[in-house]
Every structure is written in C-alpha cells, then in structure tokens.
N, CA, C and O atoms as a GROMACS GRO file, in nm:
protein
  504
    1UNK      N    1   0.086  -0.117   0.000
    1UNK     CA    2   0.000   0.000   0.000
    1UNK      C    3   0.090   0.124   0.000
    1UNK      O    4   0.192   0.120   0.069
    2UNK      N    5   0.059   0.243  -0.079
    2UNK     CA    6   0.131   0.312  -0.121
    2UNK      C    7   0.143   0.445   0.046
    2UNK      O    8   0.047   0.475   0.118
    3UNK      N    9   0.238   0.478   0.056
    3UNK     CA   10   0.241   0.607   0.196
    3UNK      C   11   0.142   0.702   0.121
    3UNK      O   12   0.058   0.717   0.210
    4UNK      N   13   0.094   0.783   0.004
    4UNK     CA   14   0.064   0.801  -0.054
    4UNK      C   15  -0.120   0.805   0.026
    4UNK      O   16  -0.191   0.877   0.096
    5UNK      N   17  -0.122   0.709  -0.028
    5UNK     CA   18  -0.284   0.604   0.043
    5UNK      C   19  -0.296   0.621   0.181
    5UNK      O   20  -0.411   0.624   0.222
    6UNK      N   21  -0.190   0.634   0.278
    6UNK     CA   22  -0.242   0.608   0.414
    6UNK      C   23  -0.180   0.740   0.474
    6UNK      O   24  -0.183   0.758   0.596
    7UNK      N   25  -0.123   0.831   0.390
    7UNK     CA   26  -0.123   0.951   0.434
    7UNK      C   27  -0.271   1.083   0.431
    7UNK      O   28  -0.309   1.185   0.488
    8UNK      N   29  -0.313   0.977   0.308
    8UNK     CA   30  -0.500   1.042   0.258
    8UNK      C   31  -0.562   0.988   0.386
    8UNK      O   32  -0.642   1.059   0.447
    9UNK      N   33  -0.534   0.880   0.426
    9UNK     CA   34  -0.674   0.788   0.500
    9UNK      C   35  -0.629   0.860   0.655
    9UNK      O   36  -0.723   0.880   0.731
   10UNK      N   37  -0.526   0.888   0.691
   10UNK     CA   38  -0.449   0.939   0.812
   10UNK      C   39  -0.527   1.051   0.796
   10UNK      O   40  -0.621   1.048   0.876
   11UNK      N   41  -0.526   1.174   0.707
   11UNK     CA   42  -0.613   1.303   0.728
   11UNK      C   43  -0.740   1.293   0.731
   11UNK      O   44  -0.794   1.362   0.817
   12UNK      N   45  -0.824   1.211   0.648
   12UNK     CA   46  -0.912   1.178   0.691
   12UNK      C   47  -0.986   1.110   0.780
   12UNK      O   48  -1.109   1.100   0.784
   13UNK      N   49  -0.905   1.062   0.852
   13UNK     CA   50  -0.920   0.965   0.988
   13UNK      C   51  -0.938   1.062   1.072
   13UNK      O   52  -1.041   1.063   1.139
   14UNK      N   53  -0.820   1.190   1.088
   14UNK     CA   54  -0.838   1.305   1.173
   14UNK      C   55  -0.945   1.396   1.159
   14UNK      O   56  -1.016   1.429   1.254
   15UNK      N   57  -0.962   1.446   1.022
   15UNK     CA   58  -1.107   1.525   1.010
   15UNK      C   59  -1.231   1.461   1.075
   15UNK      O   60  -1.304   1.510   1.161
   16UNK      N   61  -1.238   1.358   1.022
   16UNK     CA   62  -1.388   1.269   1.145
   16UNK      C   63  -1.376   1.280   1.248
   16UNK      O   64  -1.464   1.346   1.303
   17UNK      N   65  -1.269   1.225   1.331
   17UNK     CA   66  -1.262   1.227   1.482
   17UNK      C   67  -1.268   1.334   1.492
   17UNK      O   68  -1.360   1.330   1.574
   18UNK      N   69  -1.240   1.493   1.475
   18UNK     CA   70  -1.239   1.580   1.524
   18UNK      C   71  -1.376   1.642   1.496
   18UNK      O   72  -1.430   1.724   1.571
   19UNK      N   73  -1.422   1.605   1.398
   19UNK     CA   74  -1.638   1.645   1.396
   19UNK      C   75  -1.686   1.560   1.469
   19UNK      O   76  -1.793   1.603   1.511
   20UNK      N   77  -1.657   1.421   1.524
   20UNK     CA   78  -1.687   1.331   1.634
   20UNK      C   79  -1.690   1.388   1.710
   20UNK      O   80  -1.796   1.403   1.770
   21UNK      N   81  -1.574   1.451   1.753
   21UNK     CA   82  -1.544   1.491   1.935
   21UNK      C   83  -1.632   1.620   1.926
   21UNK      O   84  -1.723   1.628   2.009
   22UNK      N   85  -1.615   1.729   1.829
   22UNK     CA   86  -1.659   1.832   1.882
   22UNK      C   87  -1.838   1.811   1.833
   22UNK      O   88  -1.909   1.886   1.900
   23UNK      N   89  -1.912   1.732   1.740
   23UNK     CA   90  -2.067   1.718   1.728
   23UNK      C   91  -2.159   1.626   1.789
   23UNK      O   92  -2.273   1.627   1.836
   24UNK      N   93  -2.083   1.562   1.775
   24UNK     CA   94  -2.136   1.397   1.848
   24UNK      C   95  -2.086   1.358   1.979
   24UNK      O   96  -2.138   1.251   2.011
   25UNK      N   97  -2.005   1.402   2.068
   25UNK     CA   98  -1.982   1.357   2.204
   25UNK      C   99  -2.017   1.437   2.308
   25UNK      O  100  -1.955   1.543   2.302
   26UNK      N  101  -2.093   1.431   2.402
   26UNK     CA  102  -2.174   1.495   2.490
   26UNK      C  103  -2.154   1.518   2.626
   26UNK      O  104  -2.237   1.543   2.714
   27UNK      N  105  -1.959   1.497   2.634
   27UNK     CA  106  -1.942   1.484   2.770
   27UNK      C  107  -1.868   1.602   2.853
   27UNK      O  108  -1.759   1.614   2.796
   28UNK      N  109  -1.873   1.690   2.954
   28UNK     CA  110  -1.848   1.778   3.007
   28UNK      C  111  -1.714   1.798   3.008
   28UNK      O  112  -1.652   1.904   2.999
   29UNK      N  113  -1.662   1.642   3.026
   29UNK     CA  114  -1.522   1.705   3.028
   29UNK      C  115  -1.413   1.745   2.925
   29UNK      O  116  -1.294   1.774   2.921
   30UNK      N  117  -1.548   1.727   2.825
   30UNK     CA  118  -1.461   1.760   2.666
   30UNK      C  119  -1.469   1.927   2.656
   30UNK      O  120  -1.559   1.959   2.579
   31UNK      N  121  -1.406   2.030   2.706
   31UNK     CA  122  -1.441   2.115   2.739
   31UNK      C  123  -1.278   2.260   2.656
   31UNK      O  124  -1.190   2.216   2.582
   32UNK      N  125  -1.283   2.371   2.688
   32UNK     CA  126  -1.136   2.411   2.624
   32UNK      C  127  -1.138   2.437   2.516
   32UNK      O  128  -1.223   2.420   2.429
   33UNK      N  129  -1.042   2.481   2.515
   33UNK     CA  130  -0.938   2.505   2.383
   33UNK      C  131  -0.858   2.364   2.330
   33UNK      O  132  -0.738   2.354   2.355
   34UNK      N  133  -0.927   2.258   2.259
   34UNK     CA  134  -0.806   2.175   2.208
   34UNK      C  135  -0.787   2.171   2.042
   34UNK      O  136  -0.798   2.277   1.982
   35UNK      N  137  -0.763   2.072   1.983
   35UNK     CA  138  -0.700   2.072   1.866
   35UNK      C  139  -0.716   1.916   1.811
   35UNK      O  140  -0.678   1.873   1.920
   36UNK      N  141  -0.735   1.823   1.753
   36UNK     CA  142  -0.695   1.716   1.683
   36UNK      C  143  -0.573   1.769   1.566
   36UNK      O  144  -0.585   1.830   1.460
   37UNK      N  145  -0.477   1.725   1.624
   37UNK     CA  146  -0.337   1.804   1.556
   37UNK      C  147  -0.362   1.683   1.437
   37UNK      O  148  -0.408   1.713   1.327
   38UNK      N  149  -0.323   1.530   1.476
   38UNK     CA  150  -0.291   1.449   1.337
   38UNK      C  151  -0.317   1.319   1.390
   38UNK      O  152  -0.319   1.296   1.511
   39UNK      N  153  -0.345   1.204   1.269
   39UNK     CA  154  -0.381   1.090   1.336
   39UNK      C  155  -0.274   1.003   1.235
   39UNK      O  156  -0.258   1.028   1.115
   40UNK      N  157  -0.210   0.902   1.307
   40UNK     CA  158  -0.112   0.825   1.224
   40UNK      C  159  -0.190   0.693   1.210
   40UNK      O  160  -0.206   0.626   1.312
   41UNK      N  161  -0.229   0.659   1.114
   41UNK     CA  162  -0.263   0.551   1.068
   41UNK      C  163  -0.195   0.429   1.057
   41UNK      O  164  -0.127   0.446   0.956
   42UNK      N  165  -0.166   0.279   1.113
   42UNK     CA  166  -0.095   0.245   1.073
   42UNK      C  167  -0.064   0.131   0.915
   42UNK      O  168  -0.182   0.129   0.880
   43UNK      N  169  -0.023   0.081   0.852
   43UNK     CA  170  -0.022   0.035   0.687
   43UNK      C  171  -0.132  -0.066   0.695
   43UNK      O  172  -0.197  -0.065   0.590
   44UNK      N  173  -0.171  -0.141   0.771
   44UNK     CA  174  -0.259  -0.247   0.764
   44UNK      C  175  -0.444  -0.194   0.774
   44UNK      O  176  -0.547  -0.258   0.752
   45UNK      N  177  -0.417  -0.032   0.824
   45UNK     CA  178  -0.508   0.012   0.870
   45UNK      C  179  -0.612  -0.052   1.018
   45UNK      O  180  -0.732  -0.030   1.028
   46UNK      N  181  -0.555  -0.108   1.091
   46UNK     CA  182  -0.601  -0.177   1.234
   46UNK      C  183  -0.589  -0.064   1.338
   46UNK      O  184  -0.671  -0.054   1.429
   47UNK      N  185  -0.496   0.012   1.322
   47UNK     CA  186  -0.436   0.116   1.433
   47UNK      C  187  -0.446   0.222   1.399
   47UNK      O  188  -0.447   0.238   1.277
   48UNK      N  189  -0.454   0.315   1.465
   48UNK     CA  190  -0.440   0.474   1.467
   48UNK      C  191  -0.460   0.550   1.604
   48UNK      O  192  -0.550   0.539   1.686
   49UNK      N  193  -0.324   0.651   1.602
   49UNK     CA  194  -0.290   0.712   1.684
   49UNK      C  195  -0.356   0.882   1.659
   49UNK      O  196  -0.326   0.954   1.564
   50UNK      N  197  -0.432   0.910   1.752
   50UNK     CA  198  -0.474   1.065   1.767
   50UNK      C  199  -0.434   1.131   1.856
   50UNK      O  200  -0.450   1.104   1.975
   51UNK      N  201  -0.357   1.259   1.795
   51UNK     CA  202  -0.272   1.305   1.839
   51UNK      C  203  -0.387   1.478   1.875
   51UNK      O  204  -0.452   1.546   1.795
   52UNK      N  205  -0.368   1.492   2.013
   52UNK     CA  206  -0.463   1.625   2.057
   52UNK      C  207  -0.399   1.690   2.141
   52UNK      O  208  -0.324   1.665   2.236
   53UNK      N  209  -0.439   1.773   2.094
   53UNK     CA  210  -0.310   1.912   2.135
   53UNK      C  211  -0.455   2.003   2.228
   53UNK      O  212  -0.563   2.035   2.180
   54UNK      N  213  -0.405   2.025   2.371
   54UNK     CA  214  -0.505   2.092   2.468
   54UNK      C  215  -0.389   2.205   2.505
   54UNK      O  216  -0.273   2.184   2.543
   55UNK      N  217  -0.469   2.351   2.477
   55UNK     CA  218  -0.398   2.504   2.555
   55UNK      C  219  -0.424   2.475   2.728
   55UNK      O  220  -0.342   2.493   2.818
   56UNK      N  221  -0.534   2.435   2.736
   56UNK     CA  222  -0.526   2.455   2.885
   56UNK      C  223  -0.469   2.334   3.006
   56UNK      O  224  -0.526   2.229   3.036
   57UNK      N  225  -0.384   2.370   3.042
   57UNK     CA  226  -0.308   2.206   3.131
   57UNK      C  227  -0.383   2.165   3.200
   57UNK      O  228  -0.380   2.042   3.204
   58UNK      N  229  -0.484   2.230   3.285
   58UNK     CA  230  -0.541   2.162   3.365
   58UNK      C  231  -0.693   2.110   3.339
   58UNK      O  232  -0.788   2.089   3.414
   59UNK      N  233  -0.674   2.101   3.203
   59UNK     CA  234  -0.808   2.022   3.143
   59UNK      C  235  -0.761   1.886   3.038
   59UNK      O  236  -0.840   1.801   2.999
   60UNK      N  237  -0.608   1.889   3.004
   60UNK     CA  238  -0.563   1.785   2.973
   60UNK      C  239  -0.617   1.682   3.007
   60UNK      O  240  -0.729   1.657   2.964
   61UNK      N  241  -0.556   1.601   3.084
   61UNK     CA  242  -0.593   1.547   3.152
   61UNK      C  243  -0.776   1.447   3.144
   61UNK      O  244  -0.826   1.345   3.096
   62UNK      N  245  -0.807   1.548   3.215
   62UNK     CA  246  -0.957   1.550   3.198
   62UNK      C  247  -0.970   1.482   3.045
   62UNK      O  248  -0.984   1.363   3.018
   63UNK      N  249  -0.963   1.569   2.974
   63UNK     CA  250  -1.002   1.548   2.845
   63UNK      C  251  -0.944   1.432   2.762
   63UNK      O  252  -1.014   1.369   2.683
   64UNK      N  253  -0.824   1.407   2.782
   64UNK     CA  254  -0.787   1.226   2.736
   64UNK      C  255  -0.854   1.106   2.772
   64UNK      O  256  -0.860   0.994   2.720
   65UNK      N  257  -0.924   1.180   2.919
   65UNK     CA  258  -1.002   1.040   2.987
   65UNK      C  259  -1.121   1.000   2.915
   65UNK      O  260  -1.175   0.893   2.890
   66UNK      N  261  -1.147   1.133   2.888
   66UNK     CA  262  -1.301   1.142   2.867
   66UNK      C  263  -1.248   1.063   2.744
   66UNK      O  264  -1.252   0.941   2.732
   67UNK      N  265  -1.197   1.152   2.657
   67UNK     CA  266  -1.150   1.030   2.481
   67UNK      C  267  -1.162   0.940   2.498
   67UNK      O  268  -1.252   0.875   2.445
   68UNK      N  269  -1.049   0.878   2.605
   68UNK     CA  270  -1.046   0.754   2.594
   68UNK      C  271  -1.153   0.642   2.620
   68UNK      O  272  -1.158   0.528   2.576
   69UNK      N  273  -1.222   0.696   2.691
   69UNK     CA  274  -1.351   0.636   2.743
   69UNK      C  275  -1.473   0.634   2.655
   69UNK      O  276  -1.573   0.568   2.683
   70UNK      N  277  -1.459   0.712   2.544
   70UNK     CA  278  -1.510   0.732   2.410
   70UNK      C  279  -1.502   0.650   2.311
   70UNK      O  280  -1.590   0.603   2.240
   71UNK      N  281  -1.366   0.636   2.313
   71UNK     CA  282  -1.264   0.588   2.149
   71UNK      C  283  -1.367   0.491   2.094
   71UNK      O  284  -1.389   0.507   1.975
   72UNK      N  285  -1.466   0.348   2.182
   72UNK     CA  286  -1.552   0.289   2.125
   72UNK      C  287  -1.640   0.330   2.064
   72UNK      O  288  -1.651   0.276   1.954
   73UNK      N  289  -1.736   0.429   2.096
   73UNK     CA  290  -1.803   0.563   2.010
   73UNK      C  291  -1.752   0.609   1.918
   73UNK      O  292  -1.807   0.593   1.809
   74UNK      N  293  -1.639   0.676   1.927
   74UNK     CA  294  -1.565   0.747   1.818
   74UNK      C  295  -1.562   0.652   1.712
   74UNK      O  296  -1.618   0.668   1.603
   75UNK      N  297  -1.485   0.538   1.751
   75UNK     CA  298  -1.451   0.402   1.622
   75UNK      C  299  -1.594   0.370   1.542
   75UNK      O  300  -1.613   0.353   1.421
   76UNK      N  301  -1.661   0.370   1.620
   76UNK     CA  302  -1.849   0.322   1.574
   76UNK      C  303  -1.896   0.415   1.441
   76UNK      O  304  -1.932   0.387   1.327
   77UNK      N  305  -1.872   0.559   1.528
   77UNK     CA  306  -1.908   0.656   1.392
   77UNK      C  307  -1.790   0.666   1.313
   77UNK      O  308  -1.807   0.717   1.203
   78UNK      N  309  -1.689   0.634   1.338
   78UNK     CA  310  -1.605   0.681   1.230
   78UNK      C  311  -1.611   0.544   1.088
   78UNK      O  312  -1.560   0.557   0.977
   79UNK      N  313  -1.677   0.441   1.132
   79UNK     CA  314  -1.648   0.345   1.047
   79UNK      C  315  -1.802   0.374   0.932
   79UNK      O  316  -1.831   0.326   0.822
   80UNK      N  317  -1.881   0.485   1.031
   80UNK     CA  318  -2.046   0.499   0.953
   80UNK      C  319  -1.974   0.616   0.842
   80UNK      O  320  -2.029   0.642   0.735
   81UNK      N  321  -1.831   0.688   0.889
   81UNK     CA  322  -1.802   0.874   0.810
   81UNK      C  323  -1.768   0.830   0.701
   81UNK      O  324  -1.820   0.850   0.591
   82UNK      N  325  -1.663   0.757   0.734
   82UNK     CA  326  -1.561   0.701   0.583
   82UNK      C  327  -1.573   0.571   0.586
   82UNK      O  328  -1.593   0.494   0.680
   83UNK      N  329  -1.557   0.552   0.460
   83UNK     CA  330  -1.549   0.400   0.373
   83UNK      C  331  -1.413   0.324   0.356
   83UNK      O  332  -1.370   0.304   0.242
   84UNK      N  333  -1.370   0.296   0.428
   84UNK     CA  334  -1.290   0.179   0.452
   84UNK      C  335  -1.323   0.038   0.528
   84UNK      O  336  -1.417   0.034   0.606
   85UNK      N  337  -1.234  -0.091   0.499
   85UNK     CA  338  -1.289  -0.195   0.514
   85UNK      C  339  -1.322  -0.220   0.676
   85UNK      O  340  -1.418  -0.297   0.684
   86UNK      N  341  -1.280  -0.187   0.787
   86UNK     CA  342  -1.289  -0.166   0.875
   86UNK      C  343  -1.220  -0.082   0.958
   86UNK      O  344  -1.098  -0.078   0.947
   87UNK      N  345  -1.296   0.012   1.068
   87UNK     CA  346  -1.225   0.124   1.130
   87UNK      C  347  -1.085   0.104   1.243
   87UNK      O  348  -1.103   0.016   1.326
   88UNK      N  349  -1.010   0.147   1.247
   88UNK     CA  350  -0.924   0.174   1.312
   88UNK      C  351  -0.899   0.188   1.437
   88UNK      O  352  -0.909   0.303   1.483
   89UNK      N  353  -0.863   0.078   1.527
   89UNK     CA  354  -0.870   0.130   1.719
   89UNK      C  355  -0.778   0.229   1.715
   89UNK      O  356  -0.668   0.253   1.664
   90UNK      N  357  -0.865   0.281   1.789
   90UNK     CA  358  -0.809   0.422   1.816
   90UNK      C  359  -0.782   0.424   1.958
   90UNK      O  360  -0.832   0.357   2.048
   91UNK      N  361  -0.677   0.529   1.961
   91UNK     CA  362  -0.566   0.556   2.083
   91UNK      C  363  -0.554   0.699   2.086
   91UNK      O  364  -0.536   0.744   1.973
   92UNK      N  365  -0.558   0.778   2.168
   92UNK     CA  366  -0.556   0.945   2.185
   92UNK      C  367  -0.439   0.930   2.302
   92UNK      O  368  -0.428   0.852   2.397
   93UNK      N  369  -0.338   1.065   2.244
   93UNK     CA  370  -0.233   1.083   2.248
   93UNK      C  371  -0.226   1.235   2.259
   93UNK      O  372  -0.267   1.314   2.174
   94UNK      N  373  -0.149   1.278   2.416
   94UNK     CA  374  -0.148   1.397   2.419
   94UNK      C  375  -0.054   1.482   2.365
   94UNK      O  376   0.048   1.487   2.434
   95UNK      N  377  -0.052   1.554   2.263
   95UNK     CA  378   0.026   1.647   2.139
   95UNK      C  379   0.075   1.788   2.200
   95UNK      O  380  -0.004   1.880   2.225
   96UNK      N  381   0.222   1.793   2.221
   96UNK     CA  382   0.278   1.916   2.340
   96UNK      C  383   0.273   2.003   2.214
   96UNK      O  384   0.227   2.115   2.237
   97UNK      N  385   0.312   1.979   2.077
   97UNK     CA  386   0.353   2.048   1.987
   97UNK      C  387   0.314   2.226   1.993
   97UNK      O  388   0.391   2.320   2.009
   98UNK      N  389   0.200   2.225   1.979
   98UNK     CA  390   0.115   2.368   1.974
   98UNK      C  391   0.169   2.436   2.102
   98UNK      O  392   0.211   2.552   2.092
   99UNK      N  393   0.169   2.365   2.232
   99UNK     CA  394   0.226   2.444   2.388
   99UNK      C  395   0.398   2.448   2.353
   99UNK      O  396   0.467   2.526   2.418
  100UNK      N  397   0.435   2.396   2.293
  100UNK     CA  398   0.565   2.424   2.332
  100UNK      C  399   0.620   2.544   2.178
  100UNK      O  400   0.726   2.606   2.173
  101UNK      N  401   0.520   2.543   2.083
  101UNK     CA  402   0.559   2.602   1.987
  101UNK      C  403   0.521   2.782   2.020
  101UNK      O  404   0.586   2.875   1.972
  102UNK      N  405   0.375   2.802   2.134
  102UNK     CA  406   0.379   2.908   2.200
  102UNK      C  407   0.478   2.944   2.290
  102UNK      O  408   0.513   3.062   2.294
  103UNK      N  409   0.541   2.843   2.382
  103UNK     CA  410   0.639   2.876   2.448
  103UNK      C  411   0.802   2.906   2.386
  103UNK      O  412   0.897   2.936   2.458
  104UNK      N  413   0.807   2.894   2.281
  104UNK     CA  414   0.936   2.913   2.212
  104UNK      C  415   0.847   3.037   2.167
  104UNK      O  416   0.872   3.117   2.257
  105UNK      N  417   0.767   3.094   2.088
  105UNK     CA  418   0.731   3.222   2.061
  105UNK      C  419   0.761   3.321   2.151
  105UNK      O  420   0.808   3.429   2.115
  106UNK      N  421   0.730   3.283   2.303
  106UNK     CA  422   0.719   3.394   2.342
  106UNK      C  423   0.903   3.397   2.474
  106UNK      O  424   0.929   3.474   2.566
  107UNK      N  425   0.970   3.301   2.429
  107UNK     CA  426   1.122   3.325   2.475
  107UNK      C  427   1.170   3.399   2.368
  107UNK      O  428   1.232   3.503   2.389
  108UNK      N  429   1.143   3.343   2.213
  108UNK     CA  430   1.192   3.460   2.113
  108UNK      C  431   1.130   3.591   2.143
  108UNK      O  432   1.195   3.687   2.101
  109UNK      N  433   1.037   3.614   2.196
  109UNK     CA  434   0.955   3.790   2.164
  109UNK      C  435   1.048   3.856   2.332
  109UNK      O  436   1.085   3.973   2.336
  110UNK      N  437   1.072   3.759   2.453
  110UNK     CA  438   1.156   3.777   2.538
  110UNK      C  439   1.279   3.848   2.560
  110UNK      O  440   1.316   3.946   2.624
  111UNK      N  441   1.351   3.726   2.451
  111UNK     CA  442   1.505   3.767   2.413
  111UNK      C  443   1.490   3.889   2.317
  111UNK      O  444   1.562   3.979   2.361
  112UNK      N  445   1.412   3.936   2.182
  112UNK     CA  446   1.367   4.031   2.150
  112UNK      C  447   1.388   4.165   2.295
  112UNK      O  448   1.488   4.233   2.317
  113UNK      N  449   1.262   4.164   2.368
  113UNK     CA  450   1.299   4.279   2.425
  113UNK      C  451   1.379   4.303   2.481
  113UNK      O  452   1.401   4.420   2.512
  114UNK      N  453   1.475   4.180   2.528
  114UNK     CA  454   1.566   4.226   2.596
  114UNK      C  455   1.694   4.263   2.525
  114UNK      O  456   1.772   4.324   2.598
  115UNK      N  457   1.736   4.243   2.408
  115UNK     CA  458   1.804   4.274   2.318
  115UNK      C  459   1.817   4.439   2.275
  115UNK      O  460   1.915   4.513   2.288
  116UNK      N  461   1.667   4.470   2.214
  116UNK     CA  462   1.609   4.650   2.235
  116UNK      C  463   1.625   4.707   2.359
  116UNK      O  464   1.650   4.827   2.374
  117UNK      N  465   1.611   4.627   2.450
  117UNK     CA  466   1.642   4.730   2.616
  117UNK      C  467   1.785   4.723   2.629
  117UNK      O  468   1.829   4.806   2.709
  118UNK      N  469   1.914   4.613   2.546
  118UNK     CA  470   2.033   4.643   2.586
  118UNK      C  471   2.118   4.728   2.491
  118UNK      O  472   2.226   4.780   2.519
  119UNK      N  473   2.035   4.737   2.346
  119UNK     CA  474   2.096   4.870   2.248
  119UNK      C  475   2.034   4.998   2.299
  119UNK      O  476   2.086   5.107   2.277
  120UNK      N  477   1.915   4.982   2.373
  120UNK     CA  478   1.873   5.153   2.434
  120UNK      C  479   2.023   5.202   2.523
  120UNK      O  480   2.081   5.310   2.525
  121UNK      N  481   2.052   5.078   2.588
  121UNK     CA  482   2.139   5.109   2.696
  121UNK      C  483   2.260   5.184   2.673
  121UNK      O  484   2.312   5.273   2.740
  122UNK      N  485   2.302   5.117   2.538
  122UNK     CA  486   2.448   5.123   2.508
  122UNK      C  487   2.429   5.235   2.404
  122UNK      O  488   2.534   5.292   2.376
  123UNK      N  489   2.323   5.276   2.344
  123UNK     CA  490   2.322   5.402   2.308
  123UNK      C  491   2.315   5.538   2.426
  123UNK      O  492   2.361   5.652   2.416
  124UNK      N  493   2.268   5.498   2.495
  124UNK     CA  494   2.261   5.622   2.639
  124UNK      C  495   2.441   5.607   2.659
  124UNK      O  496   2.515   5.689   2.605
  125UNK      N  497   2.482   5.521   2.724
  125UNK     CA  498   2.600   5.504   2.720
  125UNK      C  499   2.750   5.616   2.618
  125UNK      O  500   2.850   5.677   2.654
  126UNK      N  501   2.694   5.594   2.508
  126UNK     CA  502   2.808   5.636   2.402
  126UNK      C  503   2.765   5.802   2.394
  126UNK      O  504   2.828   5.878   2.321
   0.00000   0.00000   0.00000
C-alpha cells in the first residue's frame, strides 16, 4: 500500500474524529481550547494514533479520559463517516507540539525585548 494512500486515510481519519469529538460527544469534560493536531494511521489500517493538542493544562488530563472512554463511540461513527474496510482502534495521544511552539514564541519575543532594552542602553552610554 502506497504512503501516498495512508497519508490520505491518516487526514481523513483526523477530520472525522475531530467532527466526532466536537458534534457527536456529549461529555463535560470535553471542554477548552483543544486541537486534533494528526492521526497516524498504521499500513494495515487496524491502528491509529490521535494526536490532541489541549492550551489549557489543567483540562488535559480530563479530556484524554473522557477520549479515551469514548474511542468505542468514536470508532463506531467513524467506520459509519468514511469508507474503509474496517475502522481503526483508536488511541488518543497527548500532542505538546502547539504548547511548546507558544512557548518558544514567546522566549523569542523575550530575548527580543531584551536585546532592544540592551541597544537603548548602550546608546545612552556612548
């Protein structure tokens, strides 16, 4: 099977689960700011990994449980969204990517000011 093929079925694996979680699941603790970043499919199509990226830390947590306690739901409709021969167990996987890509933003915008506050300096200086 071509990477090609299961790089299509991988995005589309993620687009469902993520109209799953946010239309069809009804549970409180699905709550926040999160993300369905990407789902890795694996070649046989039996497996897939969902990868969810949550802003708020202290709903993490929370919110994997709740998935996980889902994933049988999720798998149910996802096998009714798309047409493949059978759906994929699914596994949710917490994705730092997005938190740590804000936290490098804002050490660069950091080092930034502090860079402008040490040429103010050294111009007062001269």
């Amino acid at each position: 099977m071509s990477y090609q093929r299961i790089d299509r079925i991988s995005e589309e694996v993620r687009r469902e689960v993520d109209r799953i979680i946010r239309e069809e699941l009804n549970d409180p603790r699905i709550s926040g700011t999160f993300s369905v970043t990407r789902a890795e499919v694996t070649r046989d199509l039996r497996f897939a990994k969902i990868y969810v990226s949550v802003l708020e830390d202290e709903k993490r947590e929370d919110l994997l449980k709740a998935l996980r306690s889902a994933a049988g739901y999720v798998r149910r409709s996802l096998s009714r969204g798309i047409i493949i021969r059978s759906a994929p167990e699914l596994t949710f996987v917490s994705d730092q990517n997005i938190a740590y890509g804000v936290h490098i933003s804002q050490l660069l915008a950091q080092a930034q000011a502090n860079e402008g506050k040490s040429n103010d300096d050294a111009d007062e200086e001269a």
